[in-house]
C-alpha positions, -999 to +999 in steps of 0.1 A: +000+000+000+013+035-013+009+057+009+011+101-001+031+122+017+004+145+029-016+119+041+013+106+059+021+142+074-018+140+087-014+108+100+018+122+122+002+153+129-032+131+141-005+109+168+013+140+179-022+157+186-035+129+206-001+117+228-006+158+237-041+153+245-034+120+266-007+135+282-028+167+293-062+145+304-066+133+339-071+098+351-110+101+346-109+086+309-145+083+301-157+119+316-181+102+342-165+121+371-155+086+387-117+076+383-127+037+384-125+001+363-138+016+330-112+040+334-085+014+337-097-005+308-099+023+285-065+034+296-058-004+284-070-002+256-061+028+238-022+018+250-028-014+231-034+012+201-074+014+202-087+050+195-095+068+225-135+070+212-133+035+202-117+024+239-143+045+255-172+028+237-156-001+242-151+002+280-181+011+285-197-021+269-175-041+284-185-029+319-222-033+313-215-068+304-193-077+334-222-058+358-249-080+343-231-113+353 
């Protein structure tokens, strides 16, 4: 796969934006005003390279289902 050099600049640009964001964000990952399980998860998650909307929809599922058993 070819990839352009511009969209390769966005791409960079995209990582830097979001290690900036992680970086600046407090321990409370999912905005619910609780620093708890879902938080660890998501934190999880997006390290094992998940976006951090995908890991908080993700997260969030995830607890639901483990509550429910």
């Amino acid at each position: 796969m070819k990839i352009k050099l511009s969209q390769l600049r966005q791409i960079i640009r995209e990582t830097i934006e979001e290690t900036i964001a992680v970086e600046e964000s407090d321990d409370d990952l999912n905005k619910d005003g609780k620093n708890d399980f879902k938080d660890v998860m998501i934190a999880r998650m997006k390290a094992s390279g998940i976006s951090h909307d995908k890991a908080v929809e993700k997260g969030e599922k995830a607890a639901k289902t483990a509550k429910q058993k």
